[in-house]
Every structure is written in C-alpha cells, then in structure tokens.
Biotite code that builds the C-alpha atoms (Angstrom):
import biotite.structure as struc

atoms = struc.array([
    struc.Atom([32.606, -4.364, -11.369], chain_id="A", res_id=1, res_name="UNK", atom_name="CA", element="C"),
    struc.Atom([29.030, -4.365, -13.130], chain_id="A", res_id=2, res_name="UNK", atom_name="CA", element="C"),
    struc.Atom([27.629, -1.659, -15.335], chain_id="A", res_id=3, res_name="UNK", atom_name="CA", element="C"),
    struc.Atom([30.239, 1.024, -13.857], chain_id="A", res_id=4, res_name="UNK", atom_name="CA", element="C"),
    struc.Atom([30.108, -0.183, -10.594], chain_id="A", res_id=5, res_name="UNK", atom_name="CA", element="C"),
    struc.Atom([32.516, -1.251, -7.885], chain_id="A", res_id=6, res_name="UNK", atom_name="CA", element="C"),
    struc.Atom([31.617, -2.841, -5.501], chain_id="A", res_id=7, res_name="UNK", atom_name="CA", element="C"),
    struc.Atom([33.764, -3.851, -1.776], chain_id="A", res_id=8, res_name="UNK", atom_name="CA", element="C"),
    struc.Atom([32.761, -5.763, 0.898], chain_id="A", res_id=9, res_name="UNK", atom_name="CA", element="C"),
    struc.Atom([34.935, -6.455, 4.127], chain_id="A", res_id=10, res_name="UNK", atom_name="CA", element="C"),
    struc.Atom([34.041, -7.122, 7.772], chain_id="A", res_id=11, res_name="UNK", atom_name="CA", element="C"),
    struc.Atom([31.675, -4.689, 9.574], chain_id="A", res_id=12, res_name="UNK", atom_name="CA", element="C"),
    struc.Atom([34.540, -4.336, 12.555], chain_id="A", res_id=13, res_name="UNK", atom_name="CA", element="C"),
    struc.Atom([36.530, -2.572, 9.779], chain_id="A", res_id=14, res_name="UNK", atom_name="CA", element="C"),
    struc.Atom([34.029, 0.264, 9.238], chain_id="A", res_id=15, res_name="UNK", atom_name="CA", element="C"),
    struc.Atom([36.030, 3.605, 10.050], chain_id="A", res_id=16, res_name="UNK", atom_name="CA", element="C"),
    struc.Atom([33.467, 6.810, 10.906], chain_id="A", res_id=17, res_name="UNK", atom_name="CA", element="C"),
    struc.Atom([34.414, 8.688, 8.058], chain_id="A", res_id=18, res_name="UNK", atom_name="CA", element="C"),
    struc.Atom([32.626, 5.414, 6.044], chain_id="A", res_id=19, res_name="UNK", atom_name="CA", element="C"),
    struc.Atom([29.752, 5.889, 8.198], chain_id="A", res_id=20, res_name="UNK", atom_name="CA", element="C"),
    struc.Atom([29.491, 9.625, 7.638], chain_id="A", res_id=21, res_name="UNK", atom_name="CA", element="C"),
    struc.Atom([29.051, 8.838, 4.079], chain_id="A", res_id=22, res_name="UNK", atom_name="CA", element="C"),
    struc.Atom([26.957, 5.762, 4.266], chain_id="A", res_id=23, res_name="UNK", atom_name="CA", element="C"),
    struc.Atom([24.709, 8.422, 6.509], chain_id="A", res_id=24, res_name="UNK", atom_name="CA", element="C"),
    struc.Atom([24.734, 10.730, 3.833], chain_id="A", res_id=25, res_name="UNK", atom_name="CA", element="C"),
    struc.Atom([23.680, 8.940, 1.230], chain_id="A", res_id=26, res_name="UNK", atom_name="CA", element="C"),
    struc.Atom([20.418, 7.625, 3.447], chain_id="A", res_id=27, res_name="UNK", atom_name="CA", element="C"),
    struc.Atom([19.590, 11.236, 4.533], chain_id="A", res_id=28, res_name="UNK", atom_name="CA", element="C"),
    struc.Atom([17.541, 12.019, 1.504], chain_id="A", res_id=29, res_name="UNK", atom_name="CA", element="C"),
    struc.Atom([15.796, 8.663, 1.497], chain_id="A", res_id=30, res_name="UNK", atom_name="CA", element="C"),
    struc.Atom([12.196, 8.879, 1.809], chain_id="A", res_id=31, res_name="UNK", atom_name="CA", element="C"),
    struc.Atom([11.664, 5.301, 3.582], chain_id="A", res_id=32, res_name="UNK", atom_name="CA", element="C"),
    struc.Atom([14.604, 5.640, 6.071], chain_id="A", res_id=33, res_name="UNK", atom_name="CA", element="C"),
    struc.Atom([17.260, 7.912, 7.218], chain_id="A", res_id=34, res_name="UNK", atom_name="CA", element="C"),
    struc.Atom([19.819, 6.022, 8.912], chain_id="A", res_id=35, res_name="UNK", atom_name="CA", element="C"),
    struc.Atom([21.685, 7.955, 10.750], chain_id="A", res_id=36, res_name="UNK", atom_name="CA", element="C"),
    struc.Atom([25.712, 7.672, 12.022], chain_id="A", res_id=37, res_name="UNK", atom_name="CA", element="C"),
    struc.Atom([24.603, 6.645, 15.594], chain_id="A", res_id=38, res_name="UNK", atom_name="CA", element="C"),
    struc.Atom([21.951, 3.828, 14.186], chain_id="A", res_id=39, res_name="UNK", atom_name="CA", element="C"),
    struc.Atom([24.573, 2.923, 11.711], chain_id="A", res_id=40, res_name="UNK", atom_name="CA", element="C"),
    struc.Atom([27.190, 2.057, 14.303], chain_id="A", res_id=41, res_name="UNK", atom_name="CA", element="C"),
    struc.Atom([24.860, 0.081, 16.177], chain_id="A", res_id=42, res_name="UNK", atom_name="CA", element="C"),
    struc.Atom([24.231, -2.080, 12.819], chain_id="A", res_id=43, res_name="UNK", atom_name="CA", element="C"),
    struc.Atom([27.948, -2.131, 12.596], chain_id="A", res_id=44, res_name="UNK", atom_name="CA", element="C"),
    struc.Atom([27.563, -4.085, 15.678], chain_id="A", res_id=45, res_name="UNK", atom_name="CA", element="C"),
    struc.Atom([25.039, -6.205, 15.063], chain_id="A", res_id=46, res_name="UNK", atom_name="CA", element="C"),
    struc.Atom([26.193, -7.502, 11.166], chain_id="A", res_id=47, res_name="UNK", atom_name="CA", element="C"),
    struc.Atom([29.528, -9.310, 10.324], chain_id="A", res_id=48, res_name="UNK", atom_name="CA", element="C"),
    struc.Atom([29.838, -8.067, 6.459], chain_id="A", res_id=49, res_name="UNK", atom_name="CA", element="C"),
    struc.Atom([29.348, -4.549, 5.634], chain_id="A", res_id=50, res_name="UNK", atom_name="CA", element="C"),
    struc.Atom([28.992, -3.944, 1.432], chain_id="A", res_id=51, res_name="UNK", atom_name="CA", element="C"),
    struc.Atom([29.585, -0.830, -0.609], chain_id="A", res_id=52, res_name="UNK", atom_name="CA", element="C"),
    struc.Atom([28.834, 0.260, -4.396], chain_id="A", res_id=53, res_name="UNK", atom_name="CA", element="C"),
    struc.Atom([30.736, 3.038, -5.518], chain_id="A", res_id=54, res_name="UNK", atom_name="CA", element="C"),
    struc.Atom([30.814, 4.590, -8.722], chain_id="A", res_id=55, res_name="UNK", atom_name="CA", element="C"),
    struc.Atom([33.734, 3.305, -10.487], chain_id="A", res_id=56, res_name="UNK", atom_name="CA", element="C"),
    struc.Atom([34.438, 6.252, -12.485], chain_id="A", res_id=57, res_name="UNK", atom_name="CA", element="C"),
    struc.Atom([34.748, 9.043, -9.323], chain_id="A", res_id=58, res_name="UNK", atom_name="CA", element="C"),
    struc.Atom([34.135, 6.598, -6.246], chain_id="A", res_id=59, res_name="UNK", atom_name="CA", element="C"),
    struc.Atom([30.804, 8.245, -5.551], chain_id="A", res_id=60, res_name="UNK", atom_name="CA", element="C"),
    struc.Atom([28.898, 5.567, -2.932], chain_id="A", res_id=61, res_name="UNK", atom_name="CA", element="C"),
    struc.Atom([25.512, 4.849, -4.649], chain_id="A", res_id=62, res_name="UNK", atom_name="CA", element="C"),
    struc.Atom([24.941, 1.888, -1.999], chain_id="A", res_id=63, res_name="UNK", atom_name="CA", element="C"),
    struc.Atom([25.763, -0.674, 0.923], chain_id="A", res_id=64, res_name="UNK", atom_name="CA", element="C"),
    struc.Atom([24.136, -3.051, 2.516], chain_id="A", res_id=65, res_name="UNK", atom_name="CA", element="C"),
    struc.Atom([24.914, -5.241, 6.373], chain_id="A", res_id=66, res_name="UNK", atom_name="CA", element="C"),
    struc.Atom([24.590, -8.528, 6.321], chain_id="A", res_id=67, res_name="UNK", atom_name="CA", element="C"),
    struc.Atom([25.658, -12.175, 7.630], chain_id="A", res_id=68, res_name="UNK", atom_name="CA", element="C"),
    struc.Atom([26.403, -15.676, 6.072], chain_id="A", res_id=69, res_name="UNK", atom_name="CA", element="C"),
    struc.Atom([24.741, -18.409, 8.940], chain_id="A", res_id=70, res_name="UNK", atom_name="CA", element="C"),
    struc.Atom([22.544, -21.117, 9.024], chain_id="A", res_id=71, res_name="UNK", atom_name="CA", element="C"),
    struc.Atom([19.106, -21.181, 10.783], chain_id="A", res_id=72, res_name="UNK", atom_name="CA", element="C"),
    struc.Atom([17.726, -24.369, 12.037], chain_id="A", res_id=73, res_name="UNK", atom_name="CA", element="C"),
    struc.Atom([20.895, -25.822, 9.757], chain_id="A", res_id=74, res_name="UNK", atom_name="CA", element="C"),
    struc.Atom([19.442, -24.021, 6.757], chain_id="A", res_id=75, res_name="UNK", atom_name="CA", element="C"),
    struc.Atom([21.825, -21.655, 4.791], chain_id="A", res_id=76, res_name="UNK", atom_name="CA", element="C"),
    struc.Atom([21.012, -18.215, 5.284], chain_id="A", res_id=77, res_name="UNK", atom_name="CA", element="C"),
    struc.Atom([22.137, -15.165, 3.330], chain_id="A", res_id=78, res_name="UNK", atom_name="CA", element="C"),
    struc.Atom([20.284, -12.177, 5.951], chain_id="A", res_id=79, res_name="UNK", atom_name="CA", element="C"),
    struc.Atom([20.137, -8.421, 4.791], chain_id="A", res_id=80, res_name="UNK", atom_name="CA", element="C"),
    struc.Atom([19.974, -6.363, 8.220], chain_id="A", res_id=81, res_name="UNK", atom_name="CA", element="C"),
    struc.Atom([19.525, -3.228, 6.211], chain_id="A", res_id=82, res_name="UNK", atom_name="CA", element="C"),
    struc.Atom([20.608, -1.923, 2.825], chain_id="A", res_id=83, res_name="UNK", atom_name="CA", element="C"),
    struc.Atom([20.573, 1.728, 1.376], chain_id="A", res_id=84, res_name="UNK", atom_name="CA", element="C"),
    struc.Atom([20.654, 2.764, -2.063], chain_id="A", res_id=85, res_name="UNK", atom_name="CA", element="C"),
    struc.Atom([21.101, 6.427, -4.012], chain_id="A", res_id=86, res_name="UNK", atom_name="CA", element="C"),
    struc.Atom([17.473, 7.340, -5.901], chain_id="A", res_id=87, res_name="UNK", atom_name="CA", element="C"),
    struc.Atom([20.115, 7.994, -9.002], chain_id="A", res_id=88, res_name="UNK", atom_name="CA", element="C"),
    struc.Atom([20.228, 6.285, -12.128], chain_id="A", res_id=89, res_name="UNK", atom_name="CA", element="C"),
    struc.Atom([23.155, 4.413, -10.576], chain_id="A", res_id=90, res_name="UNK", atom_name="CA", element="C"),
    struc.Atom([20.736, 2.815, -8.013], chain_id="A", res_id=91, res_name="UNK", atom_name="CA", element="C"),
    struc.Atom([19.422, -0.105, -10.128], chain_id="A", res_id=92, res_name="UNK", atom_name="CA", element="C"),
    struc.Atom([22.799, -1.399, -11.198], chain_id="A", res_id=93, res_name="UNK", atom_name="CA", element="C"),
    struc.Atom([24.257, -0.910, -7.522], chain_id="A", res_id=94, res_name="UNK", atom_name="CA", element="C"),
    struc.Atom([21.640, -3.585, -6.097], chain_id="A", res_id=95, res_name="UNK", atom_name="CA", element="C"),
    struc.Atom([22.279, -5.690, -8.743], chain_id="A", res_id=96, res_name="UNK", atom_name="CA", element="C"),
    struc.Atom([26.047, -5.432, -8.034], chain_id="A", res_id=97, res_name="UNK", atom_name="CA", element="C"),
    struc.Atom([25.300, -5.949, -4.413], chain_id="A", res_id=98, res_name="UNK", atom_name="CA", element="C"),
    struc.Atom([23.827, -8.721, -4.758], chain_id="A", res_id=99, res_name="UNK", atom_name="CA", element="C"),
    struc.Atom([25.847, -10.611, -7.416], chain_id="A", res_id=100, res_name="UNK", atom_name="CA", element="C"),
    struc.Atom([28.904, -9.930, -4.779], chain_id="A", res_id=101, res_name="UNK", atom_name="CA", element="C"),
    struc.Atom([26.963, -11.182, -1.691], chain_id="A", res_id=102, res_name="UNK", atom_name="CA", element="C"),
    struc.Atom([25.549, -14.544, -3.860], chain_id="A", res_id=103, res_name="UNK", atom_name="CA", element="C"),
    struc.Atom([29.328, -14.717, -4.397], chain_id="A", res_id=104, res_name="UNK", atom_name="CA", element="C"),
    struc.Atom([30.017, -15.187, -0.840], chain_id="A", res_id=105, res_name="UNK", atom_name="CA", element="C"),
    struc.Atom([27.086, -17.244, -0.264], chain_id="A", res_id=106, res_name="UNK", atom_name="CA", element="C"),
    struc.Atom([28.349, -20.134, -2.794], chain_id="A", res_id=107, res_name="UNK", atom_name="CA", element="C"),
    struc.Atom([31.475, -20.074, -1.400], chain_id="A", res_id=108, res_name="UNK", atom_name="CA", element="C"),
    struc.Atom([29.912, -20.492, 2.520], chain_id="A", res_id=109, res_name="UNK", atom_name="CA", element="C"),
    struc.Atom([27.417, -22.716, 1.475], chain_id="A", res_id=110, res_name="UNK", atom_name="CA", element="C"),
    struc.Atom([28.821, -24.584, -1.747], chain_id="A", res_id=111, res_name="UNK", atom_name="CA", element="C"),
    struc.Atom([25.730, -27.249, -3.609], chain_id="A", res_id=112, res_name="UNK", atom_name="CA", element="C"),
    struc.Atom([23.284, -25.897, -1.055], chain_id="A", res_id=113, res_name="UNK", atom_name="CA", element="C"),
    struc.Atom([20.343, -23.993, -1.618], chain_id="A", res_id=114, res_name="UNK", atom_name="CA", element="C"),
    struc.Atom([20.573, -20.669, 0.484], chain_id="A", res_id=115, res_name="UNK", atom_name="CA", element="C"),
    struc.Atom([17.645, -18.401, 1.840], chain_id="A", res_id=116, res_name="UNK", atom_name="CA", element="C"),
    struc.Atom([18.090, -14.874, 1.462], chain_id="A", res_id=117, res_name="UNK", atom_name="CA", element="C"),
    struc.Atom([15.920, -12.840, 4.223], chain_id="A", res_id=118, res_name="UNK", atom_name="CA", element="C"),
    struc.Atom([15.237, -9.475, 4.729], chain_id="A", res_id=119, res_name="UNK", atom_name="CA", element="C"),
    struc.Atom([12.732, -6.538, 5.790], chain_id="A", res_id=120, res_name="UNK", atom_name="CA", element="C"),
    struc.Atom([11.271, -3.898, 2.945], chain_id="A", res_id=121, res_name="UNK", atom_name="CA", element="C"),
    struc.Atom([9.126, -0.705, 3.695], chain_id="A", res_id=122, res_name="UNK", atom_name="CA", element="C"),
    struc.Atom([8.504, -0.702, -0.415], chain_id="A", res_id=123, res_name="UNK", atom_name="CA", element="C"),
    struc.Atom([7.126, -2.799, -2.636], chain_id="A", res_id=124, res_name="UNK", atom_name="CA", element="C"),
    struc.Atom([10.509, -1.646, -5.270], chain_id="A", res_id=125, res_name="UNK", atom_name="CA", element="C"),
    struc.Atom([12.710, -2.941, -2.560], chain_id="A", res_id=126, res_name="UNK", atom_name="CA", element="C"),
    struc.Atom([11.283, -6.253, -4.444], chain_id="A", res_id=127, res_name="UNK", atom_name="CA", element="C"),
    struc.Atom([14.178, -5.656, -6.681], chain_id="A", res_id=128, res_name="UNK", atom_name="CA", element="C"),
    struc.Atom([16.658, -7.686, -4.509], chain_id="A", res_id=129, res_name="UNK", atom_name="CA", element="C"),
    struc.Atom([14.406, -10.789, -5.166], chain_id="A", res_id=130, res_name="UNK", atom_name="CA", element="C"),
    struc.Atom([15.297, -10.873, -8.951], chain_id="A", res_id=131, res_name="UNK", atom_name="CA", element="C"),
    struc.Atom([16.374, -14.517, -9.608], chain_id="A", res_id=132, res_name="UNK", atom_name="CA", element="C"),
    struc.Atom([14.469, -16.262, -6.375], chain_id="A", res_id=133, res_name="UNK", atom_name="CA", element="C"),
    struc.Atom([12.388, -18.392, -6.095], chain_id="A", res_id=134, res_name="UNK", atom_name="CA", element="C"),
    struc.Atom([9.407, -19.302, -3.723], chain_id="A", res_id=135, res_name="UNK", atom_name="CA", element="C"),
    struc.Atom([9.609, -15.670, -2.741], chain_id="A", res_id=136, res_name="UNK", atom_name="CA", element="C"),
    struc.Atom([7.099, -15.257, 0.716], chain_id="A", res_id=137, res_name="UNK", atom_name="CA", element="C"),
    struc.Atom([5.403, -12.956, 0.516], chain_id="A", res_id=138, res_name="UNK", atom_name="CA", element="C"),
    struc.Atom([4.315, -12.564, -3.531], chain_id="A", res_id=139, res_name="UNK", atom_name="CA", element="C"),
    struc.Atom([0.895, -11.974, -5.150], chain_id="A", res_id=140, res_name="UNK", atom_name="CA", element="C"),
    struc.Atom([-1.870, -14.145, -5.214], chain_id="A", res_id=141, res_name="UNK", atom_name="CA", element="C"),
    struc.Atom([-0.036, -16.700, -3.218], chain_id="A", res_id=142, res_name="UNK", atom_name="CA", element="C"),
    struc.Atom([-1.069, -17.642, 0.475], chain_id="A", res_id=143, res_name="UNK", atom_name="CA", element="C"),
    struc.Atom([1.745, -18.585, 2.369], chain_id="A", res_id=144, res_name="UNK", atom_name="CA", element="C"),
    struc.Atom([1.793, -22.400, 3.650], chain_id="A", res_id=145, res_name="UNK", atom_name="CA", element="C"),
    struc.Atom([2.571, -23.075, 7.476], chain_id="A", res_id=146, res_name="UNK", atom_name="CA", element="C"),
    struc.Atom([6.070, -23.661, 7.215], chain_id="A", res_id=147, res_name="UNK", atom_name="CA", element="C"),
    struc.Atom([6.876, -20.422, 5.076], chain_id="A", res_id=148, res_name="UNK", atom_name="CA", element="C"),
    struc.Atom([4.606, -18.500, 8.052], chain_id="A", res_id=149, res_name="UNK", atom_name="CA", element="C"),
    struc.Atom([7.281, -20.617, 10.049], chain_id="A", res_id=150, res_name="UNK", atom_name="CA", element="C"),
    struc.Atom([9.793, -19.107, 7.846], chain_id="A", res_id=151, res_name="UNK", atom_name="CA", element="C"),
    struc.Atom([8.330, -15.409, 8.509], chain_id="A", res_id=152, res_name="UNK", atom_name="CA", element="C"),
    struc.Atom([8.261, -16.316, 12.672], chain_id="A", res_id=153, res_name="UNK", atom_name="CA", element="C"),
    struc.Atom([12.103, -17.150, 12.580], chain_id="A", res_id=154, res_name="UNK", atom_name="CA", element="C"),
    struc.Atom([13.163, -13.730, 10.286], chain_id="A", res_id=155, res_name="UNK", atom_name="CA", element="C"),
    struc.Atom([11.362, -11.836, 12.438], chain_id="A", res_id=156, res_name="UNK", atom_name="CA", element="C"),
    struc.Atom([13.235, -13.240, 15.606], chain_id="A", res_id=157, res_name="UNK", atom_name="CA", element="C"),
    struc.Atom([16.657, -13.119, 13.758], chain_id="A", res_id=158, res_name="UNK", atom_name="CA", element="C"),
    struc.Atom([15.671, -9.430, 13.351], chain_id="A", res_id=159, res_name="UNK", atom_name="CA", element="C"),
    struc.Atom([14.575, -8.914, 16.748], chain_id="A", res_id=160, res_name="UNK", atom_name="CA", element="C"),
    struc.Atom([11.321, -8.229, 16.135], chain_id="A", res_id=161, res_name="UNK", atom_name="CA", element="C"),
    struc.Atom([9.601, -10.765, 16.660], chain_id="A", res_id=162, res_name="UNK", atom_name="CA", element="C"),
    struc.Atom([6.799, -10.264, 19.180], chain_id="A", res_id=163, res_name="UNK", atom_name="CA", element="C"),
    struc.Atom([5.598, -7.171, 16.430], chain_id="A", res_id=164, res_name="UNK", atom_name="CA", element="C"),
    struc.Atom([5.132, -9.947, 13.122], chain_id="A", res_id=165, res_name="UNK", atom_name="CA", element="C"),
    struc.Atom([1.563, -10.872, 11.571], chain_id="A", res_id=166, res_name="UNK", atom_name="CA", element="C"),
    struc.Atom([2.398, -14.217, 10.156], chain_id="A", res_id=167, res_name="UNK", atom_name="CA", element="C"),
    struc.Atom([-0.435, -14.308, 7.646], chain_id="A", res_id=168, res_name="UNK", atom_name="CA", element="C"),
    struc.Atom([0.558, -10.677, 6.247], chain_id="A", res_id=169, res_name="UNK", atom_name="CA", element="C"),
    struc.Atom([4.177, -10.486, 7.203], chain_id="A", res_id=170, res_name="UNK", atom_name="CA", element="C"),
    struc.Atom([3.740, -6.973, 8.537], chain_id="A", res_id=171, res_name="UNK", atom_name="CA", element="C"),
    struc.Atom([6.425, -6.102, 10.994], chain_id="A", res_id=172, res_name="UNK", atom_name="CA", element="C"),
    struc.Atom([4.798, -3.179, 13.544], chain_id="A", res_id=173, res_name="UNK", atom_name="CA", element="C"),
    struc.Atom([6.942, -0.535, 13.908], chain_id="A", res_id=174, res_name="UNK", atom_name="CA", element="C"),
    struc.Atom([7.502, 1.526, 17.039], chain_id="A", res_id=175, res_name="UNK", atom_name="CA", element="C"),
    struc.Atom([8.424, 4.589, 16.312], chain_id="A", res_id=176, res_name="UNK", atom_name="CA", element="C"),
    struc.Atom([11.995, 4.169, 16.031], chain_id="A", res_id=177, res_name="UNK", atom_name="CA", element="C"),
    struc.Atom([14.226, 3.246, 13.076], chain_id="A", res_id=178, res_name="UNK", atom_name="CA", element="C"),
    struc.Atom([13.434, -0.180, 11.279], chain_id="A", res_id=179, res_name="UNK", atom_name="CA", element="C"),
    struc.Atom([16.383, -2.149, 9.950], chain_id="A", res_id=180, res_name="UNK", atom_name="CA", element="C"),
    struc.Atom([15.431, -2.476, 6.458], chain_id="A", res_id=181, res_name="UNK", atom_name="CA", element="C"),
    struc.Atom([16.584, -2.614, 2.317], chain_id="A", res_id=182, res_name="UNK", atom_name="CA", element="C"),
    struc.Atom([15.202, 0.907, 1.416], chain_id="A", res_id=183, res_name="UNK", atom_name="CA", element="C"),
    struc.Atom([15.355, 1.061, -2.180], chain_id="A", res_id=184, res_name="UNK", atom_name="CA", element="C"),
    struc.Atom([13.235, 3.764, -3.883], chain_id="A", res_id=185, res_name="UNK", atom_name="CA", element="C"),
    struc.Atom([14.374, 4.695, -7.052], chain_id="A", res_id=186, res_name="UNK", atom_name="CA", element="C"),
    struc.Atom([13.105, 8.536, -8.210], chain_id="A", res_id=187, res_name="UNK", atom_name="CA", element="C"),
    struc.Atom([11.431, 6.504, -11.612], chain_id="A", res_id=188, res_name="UNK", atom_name="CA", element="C"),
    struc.Atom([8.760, 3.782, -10.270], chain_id="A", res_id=189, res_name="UNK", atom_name="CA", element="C"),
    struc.Atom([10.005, 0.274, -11.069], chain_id="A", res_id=190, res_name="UNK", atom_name="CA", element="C"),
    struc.Atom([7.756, -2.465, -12.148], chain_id="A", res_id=191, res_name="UNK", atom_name="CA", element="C"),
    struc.Atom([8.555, -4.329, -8.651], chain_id="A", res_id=192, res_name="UNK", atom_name="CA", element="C"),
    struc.Atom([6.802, -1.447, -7.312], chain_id="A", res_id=193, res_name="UNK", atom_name="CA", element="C"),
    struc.Atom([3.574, -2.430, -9.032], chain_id="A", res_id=194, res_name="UNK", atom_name="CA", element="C"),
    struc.Atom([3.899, -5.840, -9.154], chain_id="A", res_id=195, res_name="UNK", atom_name="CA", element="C"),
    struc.Atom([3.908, -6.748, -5.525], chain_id="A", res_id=196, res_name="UNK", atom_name="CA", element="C"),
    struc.Atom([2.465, -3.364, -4.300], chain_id="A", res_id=197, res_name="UNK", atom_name="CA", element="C"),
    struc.Atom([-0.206, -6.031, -3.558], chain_id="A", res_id=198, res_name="UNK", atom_name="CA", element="C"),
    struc.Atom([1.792, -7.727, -0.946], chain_id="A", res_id=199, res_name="UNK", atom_name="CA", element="C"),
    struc.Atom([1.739, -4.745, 0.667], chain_id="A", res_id=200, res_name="UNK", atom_name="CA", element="C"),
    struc.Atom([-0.872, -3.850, 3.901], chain_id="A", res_id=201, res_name="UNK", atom_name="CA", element="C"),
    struc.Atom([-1.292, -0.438, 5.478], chain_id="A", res_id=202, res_name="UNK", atom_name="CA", element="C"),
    struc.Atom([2.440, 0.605, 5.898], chain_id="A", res_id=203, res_name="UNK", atom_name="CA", element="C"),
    struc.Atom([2.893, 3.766, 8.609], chain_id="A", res_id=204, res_name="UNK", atom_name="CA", element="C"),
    struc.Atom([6.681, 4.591, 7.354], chain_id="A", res_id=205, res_name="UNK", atom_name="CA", element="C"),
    struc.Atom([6.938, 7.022, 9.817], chain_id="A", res_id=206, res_name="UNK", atom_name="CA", element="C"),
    struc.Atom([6.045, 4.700, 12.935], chain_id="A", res_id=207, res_name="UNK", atom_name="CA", element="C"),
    struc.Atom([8.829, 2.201, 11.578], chain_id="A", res_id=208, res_name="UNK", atom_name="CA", element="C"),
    struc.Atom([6.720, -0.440, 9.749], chain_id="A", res_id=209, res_name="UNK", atom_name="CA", element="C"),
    struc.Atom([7.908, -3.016, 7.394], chain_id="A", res_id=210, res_name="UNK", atom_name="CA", element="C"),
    struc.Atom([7.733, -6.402, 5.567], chain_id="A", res_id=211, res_name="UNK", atom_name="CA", element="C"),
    struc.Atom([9.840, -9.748, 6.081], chain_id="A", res_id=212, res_name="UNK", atom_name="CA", element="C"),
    struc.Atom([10.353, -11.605, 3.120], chain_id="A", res_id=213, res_name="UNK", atom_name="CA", element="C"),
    struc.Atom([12.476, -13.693, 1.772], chain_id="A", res_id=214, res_name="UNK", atom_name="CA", element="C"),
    struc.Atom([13.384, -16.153, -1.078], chain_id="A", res_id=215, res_name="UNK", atom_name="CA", element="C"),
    struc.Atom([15.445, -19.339, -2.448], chain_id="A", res_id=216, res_name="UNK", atom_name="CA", element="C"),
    struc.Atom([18.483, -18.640, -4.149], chain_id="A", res_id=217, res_name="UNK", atom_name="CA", element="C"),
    struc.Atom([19.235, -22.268, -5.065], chain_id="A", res_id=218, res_name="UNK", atom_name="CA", element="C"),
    struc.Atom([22.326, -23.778, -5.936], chain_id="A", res_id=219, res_name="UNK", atom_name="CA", element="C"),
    struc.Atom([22.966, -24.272, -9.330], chain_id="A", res_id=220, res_name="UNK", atom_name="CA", element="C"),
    struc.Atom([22.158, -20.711, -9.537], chain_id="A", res_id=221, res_name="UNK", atom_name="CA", element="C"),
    struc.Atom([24.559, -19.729, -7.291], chain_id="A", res_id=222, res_name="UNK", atom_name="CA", element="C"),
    struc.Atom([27.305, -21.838, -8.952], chain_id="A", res_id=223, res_name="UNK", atom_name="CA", element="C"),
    struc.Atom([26.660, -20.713, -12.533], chain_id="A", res_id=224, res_name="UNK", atom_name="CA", element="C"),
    struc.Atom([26.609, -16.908, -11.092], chain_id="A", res_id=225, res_name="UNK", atom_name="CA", element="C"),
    struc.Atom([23.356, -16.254, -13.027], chain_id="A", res_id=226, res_name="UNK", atom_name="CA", element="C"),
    struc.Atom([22.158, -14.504, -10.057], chain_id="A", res_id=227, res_name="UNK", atom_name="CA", element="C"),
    struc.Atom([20.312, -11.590, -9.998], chain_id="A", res_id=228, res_name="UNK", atom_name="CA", element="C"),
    struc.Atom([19.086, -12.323, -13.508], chain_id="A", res_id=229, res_name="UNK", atom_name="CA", element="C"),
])
C-alpha cells in the first residue's frame, strides 16, 4: 500500500468482466484513450499480468496497467502494453504504486540484472512512469545512438507496430483505431508534461498516434526498492 493506495496484480487469464467493466469506466473520461470492454479483452489476451490501484479507503479503482516480465534478444524486459489512470488527485500516487509493485516483480524475474522497461505514451505526463530510469530514449536534447534506434525498432515490433515507427523520432503512426498505450493525464499539468513536451512531434490523438520509449531500471535499484524515486 503507498500513500492510500492498494494495489493487486494477478494473471490477465483471471480478469472477470465485471473487472473489465470498471477498468472501462475509469478510461471513458480519458482524453488520450478510451479503452473500451471489447479492446480491453483483447489486451487481456495479449498481456500475462494485469495490475490494479484501488483506493484503499473505499476500493475506488484509480488505475491498472497490462504488462509482461520476458527477455528480448536475452535482455530483461519489464513491457507496459497499456496503462490507465483516474485524472484525480489519486492518479499520481497510483502510478507510483504501480510501478513500485511491477519493479517488485521485475527483481524477483530478473534478480542482479538490469531490466528495460518499454512502453508507448500519447503525452508527454505519461513521462511520469520513467521516474527513477535511466538512459531514458527518447529525452530532450539527446539524439538517440544506433543501438537505442535499435532499441525503438524492437518495441515497436513487440507492440505490433512496427512497420508504422520513425526511428529517429520514435513516433508510432496511428491508424485510426485504438493505440495500446500508458495514458496518464492528470487534470493539474505535471512538470513531465513540460519537460519532455519536447520529445514530442505532431501527435494526431484521434488517428491513434503515439511514442515508444523506454528506460533502464538497473539493478541495484531494483534490489534496494528505491524505485520510482
């Protein structure tokens, strides 16, 4: 539990509907993405850990996030299919919870190994999940070297997308449909918002566009639970 908040996680094949009523609920009045019951079962699908933050004090979901534990190329991966979070005060503390819960996991799947952590944003807050990485790809005034472009080209097949990916921007084309993605959007501005809106090129929400990125959670970090920080 951080800051009020509980937080679950169990395998995605024991998602009842009524959970995915609720997770589409909560995404319904998101401004990036409104993941729907019918995309969310797909996900359900497609993901092998499924997390939720709920209000500890009246079980309210402010969050939840798929994702998977594997390695790419050998490399320990920690991947972020989509995530969803309330625009409530409670959003901030439920990513951090999230993400303290699913570094958890990662330490004990990947113990003294550094572990990537991948996933797609449609806003620059979104950045929020970072806190703690390092060598995050894309970040301001840095130009990305071939192997983290290399880095960009595998995400973006992981995710399925890959024929849509600029490797020099990291822009994922949408097509119209629903993008897999972590929409977080908080209702107050966050200073991730303007501190890598920079990262960010010409984003069409509505056609489904959005940015792969991803960062080095590294192992003493993971070990000593400092993460997020």
């Amino acid at each position: 539990m951080s800051n009020g908040i509980e937080v679950s996680t169990k395998d995605c094949t024991g998602l009842t509907d009524g959970e995915l009523a609720e997770m589409a609920d909560l995404s319904a009045a998101s401004r990036a993405a409104a993941f729907e019951v019918g995309f969310l079962s797909k996900q359900r699908e497609e993901w092998v850990l499924v997390t939720h933050a709920r209000e500890a004090e009246n079980g309210k979901l402010r969050g939840y996030a798929f994702s998977t534990l594997e390695r790419i190329g050998g490399t320990p991966s920690l991947l972020i299919g989509l995530a969803a979070f309330t625009s409530t005060r409670a959003c901030t503390q439920a990513v951090d919870a999230v993400m303290h819960d699913l570094y958890r996991r990662a330490v004990l799947a990947f113990p003294d190994e550094d572990v990537l952590v991948g996933t797609r944003f449609g806003h620059p807050a979104a950045y929020r999940c970072f806190t703690g990485l390092e060598e995050v790809v894309p970040r301001p005034e840095h130009k990305a070297s071939g192997e983290e472009r290399a880095w960009g080209r595998r995400l973006a097949k992981r995710f399925g997308v890959e024929g849509r990916l600029d490797d020099r921007t990291f822009l994922i084309t949408g097509e119209g449909d629903v993008a897999g993605l972590f929409d977080y959007e908080p209702s107050r501005e966050p200073k991730e918002a303007g501190n890598y809106a920079c990262c960010f090129p010409e984003i069409d929400s509505a056609r489904g566009d959005s940015l792969v990125a991803f960062g080095w959670a590294m192992a003493e970090q993971l070990a000593d639970g400092s993460l997020p920080r």
